[in-house]
C-alpha positions as CSV (number, residue, x, y, z in Angstrom):
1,X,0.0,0.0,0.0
2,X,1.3,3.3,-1.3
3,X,0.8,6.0,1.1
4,X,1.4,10.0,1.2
5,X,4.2,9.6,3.0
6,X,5.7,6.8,0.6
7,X,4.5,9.7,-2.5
8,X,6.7,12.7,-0.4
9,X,9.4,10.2,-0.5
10,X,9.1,9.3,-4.4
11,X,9.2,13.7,-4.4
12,X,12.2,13.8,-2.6
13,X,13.8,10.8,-4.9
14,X,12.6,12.7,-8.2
15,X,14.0,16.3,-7.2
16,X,17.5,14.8,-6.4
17,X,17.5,13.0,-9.9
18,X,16.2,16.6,-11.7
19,X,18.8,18.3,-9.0
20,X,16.4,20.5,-7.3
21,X,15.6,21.3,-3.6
22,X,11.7,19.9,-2.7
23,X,12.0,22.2,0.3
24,X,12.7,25.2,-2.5
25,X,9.7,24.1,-4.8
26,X,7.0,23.1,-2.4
27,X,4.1,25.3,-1.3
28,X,3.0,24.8,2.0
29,X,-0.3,27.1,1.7
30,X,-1.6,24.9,-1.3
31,X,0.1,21.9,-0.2
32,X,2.0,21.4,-4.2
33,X,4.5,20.8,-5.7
34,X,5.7,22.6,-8.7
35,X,8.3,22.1,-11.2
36,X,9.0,23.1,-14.8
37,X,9.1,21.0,-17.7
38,X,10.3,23.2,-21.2
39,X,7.7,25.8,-20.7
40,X,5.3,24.3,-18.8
41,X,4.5,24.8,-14.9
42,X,3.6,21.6,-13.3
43,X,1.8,21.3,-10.0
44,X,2.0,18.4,-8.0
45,X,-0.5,17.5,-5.0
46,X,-2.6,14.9,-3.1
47,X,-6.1,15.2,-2.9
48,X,-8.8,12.8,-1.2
49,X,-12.1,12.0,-0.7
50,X,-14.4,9.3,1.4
51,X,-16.1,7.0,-1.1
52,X,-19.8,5.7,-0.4
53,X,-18.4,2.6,1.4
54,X,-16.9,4.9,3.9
55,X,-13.2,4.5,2.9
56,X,-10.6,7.3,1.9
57,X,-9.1,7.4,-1.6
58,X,-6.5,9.5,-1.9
59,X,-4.8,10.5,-5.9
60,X,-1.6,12.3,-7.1
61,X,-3.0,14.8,-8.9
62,X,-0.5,16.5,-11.8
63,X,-1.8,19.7,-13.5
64,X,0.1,22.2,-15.8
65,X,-1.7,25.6,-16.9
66,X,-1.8,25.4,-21.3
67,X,-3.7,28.2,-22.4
68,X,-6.0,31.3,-20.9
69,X,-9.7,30.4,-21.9
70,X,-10.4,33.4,-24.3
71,X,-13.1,35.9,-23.3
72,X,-14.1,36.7,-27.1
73,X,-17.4,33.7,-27.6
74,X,-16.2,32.8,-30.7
75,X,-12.7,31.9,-29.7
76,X,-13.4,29.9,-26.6
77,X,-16.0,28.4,-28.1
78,X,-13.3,27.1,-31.2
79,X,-10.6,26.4,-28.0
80,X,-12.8,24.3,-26.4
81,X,-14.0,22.4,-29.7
82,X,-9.9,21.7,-30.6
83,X,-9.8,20.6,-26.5
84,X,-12.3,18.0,-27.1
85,X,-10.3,16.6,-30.4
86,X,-6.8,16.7,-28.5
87,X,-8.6,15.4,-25.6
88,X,-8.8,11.4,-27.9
89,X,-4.9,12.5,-29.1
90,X,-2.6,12.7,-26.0
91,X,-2.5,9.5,-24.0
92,X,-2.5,9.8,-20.5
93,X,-3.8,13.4,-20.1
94,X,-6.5,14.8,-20.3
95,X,-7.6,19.3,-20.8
96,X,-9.9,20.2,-18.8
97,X,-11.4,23.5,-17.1
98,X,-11.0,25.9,-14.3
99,X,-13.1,28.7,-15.4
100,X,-12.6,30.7,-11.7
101,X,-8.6,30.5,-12.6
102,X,-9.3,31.5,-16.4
103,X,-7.2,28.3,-17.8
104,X,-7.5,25.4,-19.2
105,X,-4.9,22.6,-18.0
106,X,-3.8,19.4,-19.1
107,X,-4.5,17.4,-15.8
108,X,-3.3,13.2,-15.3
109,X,-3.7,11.6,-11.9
110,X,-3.8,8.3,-10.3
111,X,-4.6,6.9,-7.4
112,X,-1.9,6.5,-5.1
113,X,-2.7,2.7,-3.9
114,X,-0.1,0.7,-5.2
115,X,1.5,3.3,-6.9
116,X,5.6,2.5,-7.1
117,X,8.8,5.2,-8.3
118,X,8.3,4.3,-11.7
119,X,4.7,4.9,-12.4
120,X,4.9,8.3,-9.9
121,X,7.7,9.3,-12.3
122,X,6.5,8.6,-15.6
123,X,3.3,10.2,-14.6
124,X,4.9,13.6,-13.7
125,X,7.2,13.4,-17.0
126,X,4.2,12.3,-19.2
127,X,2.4,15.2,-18.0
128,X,5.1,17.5,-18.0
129,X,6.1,16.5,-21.9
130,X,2.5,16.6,-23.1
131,X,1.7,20.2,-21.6
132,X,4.9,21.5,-22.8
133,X,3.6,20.7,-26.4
134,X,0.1,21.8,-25.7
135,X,1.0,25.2,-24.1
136,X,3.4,26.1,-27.5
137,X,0.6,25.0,-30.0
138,X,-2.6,26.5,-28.2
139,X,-0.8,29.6,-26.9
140,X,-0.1,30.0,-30.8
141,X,-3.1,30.2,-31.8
142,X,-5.3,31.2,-28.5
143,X,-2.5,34.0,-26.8
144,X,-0.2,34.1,-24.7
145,X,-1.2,34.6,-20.9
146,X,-0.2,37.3,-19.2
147,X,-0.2,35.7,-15.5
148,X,-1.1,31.8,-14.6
149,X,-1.1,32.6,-11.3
């Protein structure tokens, strides 16, 4: 059984292979994670919930910020018919919404039972490759943010 401690240890393992500090890029308010993969910002954090049978699951969640959801109708309404084609083309991820933040993220997670190094790893890197591709082509043709903060 994988637990959150076993994941802040996988954390710890991955920063000292990408040479990095996990004290220097985690943020203890939102309790993530984040690194940078080409031009992408990844974020990195736990999050659980009780399922009807009164156990708790509890999922690495990995989201990186693509593209601002244009305000003009017309445009978001093209961004989000190109999401739900590149949603059947990128394996592993998938875009979805936060419309209080103004993005739209390329999000892959997993529960964290029986979760080893390898899998914690390739999810992060997966993720990290696929938005870095994602945020060049739909910043392109949708604008560049100004903030993903």
């Amino acid at each position: 059984m994988t637990t959150q401690e076993m994941i802040r240890v996988y954390v710890n393992q991955f920063c000292s292979e990408i040479g990095c500090s996990p004290e220097t890029i985690y943020n203890e308010n939102t309790r993530t994670w984040y690194f940078v993969r080409g031009t992408a910002s990844v974020e990195v954090f736990m999050s659980s919930y009780e399922t009807n049978v009164k156990t708790i699951r509890t999922f690495m969640r990995v989201f990186a910020p693509v593209v601002a959801i244009p305000t003009d109708t017309i445009k978001r309404m093209e961004l989000f018919a190109e999401l739900l084609k590149l949603n059947c083309s990128y394996m592993g991820v998938k875009l979805a919404t936060i419309p209080e933040k103004g993005f739209v993220y390329a999000v892959a997670e997993r529960d964290i039972d029986g979760m080893d190094y390898t899998e914690f790893k390739t999810t992060i890197g997966d993720l990290g490759s696929w938005a870095d591709q994602l945020d060049d082509l739909l910043q392109a043709r949708y604008g560049t943010p100004a903030s993903l903060n």
